[in-house]
MIMI-823663 format. One record per residue (C-alpha): residue number from 1; x, y, z. Coordinates in pm, 1 decimal, decimal comma, always signed. Layout:
N
+-----+----------+----------+----------+
: seq :        X :        Y :        Z :
+-----+----------+----------+----------+
: NUM :        X :        Y :        Z :
...
+-----+----------+----------+----------+
//
This chain:
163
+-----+----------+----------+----------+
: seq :        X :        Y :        Z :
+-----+----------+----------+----------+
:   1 :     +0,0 :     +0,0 :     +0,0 :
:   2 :   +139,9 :   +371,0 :    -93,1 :
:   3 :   +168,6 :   +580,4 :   +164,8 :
:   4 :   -118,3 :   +892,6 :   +190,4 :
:   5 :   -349,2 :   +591,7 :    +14,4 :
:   6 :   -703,3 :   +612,6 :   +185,0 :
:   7 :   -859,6 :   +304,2 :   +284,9 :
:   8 :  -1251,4 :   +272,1 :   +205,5 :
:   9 :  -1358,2 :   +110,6 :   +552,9 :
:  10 :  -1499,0 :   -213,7 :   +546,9 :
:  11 :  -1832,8 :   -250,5 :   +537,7 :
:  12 :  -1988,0 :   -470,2 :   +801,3 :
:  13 :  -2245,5 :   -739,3 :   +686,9 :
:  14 :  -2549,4 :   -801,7 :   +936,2 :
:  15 :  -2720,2 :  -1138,0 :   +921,0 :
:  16 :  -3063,3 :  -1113,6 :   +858,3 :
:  17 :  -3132,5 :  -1416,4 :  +1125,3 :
:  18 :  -3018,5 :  -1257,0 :  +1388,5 :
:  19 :  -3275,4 :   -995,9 :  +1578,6 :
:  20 :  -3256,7 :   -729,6 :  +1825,9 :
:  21 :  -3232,0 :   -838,1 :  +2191,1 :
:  22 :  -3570,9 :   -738,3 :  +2405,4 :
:  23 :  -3702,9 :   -806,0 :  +2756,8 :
:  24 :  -4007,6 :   -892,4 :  +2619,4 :
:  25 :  -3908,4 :  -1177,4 :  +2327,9 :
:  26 :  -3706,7 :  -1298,8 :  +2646,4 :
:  27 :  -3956,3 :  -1300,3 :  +2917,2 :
:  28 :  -4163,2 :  -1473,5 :  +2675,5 :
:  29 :  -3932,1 :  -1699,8 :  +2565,4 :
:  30 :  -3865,8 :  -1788,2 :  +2978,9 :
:  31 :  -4200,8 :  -1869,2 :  +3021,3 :
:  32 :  -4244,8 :  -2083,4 :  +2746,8 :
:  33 :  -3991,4 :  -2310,6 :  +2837,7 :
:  34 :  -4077,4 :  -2286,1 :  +3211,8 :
:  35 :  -4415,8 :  -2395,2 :  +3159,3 :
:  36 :  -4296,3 :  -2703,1 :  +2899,1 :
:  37 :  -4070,3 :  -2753,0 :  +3197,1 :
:  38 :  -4388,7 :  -2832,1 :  +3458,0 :
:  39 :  -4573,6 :  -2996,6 :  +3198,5 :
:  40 :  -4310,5 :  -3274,6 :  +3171,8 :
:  41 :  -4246,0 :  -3270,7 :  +3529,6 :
:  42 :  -4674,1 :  -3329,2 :  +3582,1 :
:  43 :  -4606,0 :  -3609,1 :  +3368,3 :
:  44 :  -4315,1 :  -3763,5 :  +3535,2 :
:  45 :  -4355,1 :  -4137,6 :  +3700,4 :
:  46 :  -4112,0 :  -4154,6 :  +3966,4 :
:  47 :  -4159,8 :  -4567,6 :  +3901,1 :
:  48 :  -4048,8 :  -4523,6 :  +3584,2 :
:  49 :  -3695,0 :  -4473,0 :  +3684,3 :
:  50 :  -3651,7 :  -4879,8 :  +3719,8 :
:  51 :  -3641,4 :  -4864,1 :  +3331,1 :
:  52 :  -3365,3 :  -4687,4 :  +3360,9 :
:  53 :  -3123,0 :  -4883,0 :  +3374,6 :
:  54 :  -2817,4 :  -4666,2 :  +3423,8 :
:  55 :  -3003,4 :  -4499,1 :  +3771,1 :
:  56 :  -3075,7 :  -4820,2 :  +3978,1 :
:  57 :  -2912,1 :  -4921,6 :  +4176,9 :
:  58 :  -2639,4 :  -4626,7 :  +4184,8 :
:  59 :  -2263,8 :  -4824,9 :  +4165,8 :
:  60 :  -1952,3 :  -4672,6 :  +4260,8 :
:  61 :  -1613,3 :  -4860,4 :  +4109,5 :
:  62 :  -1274,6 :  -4810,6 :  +4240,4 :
:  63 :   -973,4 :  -4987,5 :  +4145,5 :
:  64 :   -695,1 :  -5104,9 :  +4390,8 :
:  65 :   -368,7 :  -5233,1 :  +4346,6 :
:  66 :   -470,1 :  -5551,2 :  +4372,8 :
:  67 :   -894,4 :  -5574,0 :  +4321,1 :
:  68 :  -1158,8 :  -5348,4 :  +4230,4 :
:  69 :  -1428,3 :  -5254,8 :  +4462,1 :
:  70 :  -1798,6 :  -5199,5 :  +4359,8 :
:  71 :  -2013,4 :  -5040,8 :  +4611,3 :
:  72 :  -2382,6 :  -5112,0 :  +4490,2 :
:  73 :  -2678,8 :  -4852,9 :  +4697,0 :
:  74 :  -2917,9 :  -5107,6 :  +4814,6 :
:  75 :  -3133,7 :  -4960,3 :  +5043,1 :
:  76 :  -3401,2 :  -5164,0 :  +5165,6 :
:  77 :  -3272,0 :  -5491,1 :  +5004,1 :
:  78 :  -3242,0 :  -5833,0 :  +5151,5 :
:  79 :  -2922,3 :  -6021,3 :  +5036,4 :
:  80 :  -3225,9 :  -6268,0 :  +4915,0 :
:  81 :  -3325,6 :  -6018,7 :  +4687,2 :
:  82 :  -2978,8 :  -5941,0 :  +4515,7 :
:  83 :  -2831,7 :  -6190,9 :  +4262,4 :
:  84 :  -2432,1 :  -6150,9 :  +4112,1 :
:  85 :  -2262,6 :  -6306,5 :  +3804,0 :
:  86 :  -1970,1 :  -6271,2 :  +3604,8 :
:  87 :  -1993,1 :  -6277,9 :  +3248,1 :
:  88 :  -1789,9 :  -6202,4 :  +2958,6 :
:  89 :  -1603,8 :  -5936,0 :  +3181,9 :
:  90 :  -1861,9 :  -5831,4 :  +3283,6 :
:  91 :  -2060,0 :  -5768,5 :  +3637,5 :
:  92 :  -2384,9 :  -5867,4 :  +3629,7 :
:  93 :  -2616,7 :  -5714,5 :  +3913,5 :
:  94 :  -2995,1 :  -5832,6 :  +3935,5 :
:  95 :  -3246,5 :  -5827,7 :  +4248,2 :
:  96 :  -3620,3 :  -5668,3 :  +4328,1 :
:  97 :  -3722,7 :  -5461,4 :  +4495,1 :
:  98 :  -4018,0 :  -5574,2 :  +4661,8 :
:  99 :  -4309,0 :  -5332,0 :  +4789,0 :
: 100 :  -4441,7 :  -5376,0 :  +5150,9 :
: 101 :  -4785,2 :  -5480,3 :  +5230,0 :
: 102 :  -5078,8 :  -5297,5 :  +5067,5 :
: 103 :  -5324,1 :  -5177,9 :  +5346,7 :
: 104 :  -5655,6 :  -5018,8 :  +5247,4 :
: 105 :  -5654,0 :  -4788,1 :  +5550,0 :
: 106 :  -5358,1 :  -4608,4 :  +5383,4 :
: 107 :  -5375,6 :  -4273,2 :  +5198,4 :
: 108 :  -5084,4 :  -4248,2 :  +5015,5 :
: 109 :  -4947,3 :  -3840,6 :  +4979,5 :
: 110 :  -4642,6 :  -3833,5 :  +4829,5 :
: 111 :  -4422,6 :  -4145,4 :  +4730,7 :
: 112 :  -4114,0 :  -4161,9 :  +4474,1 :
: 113 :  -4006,6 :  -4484,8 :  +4630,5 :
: 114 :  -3950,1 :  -4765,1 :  +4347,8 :
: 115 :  -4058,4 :  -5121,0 :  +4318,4 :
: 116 :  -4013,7 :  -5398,4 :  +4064,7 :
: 117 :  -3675,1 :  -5606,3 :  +3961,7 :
: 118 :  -3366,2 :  -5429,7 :  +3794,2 :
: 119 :  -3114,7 :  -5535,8 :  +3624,7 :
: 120 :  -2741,8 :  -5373,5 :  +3578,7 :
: 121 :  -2461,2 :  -5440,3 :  +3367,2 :
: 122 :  -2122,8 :  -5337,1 :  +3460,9 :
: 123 :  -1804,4 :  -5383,1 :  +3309,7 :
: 124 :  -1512,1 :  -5456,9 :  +3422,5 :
: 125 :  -1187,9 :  -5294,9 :  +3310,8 :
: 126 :  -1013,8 :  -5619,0 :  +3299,6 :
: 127 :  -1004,4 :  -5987,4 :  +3386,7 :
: 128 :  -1089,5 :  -6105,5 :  +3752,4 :
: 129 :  -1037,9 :  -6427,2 :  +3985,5 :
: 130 :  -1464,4 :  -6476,0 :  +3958,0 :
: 131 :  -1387,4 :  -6793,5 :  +4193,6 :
: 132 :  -1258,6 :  -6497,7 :  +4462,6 :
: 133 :  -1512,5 :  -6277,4 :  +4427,5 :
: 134 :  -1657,9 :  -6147,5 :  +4752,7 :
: 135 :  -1999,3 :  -5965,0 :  +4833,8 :
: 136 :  -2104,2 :  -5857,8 :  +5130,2 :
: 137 :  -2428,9 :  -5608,3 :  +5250,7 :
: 138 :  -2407,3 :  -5414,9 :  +5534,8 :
: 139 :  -2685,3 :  -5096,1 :  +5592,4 :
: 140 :  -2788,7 :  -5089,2 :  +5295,0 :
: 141 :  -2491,1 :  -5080,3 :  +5053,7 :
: 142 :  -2322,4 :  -5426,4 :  +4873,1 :
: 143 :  -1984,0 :  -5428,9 :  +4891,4 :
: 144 :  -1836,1 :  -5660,8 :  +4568,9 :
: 145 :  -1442,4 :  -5729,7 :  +4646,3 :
: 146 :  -1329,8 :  -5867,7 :  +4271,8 :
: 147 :   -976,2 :  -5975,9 :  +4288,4 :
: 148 :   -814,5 :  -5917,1 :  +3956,2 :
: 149 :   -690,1 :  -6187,4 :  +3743,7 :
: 150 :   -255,1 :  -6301,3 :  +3751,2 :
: 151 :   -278,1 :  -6170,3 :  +3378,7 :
: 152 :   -486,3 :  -5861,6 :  +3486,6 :
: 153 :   -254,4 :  -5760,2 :  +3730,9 :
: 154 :    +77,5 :  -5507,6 :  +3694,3 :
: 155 :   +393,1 :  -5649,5 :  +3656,5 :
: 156 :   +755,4 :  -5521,0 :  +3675,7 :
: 157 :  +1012,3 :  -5575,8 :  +3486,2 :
: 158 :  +1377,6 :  -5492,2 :  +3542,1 :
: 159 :  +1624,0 :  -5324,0 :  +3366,0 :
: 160 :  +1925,7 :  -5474,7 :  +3278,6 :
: 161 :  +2273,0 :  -5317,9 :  +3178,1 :
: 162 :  +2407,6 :  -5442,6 :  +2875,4 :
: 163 :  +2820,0 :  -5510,7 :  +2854,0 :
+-----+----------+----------+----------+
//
């Protein structure tokens, strides 16, 4: 560019989608989806969480050196009720939960308490010993000990200097 040119500024483009910002498009628009919002919520089955299988029983995993740990939420649950395979590497977790006595002289108010079986499918991140495997329940939670496989577990290896 020579010097003492003049530049034409550039002329900005506006994009016909896009609109001016007001409270009252924005209120509206608030509303709307508050009130789809409650309408799905009105319709929500708190029973229908058992088809869900990914939200019950909730299952924490943690790995130690040696075994991983699953802690399985079962509040409620006899050990009866709970039943524990390995498959494929994978955990498999089914039970019921099974709903007390129906009385007639009981006015139910408010209730998001689920009933029914479940099944869960958890997988492991590598082999285990499924002749070692340990459960154990205890106020309410399962407590799965899975000692990992010879194969699954680390190994060192030394270095060696070469003469």
């Amino acid at each position: 560019m020579a010097t003492g040119q003049q530049v034409a500024p550039r002329q900005q483009q506006r994009s016909r989608a896009v609109s001016q910002w007001s409270p009252r498009t924005e209120m509206e628009r608030i509303f709307q989806d508050f009130f789809r919002d409650f309408r799905d919520l009105a319709s929500w089955n708190p029973r229908s969480m058992l088809s869900l299988a990914s939200a019950f029983p909730t299952v924490e995993m943690v790995e130690e050196k040696d075994k991983y740990i699953v802690k399985v939420d079962t509040p409620g649950m006899e050990k009866e009720d709970i039943r524990i395979s390995i498959a494929d590497n994978t955990l498999q977790l089914r039970g019921e939960v099974k709903q007390e006595e129906e009385r007639e002289d009981r006015n139910f108010i408010y209730s998001e308490r689920v009933y029914g079986a479940f099944s869960r499918d958890i997988p492991l991140p590598s082999a285990v010993n499924a002749d070692q495997v340990r459960a154990t329940v205890k106020n309410g939670v399962l407590t799965i000990e899975l000692p990992k496989s010879k194969e699954a577990m680390p190994k060192e290896i030394k270095v060696e200097s070469q003469k």
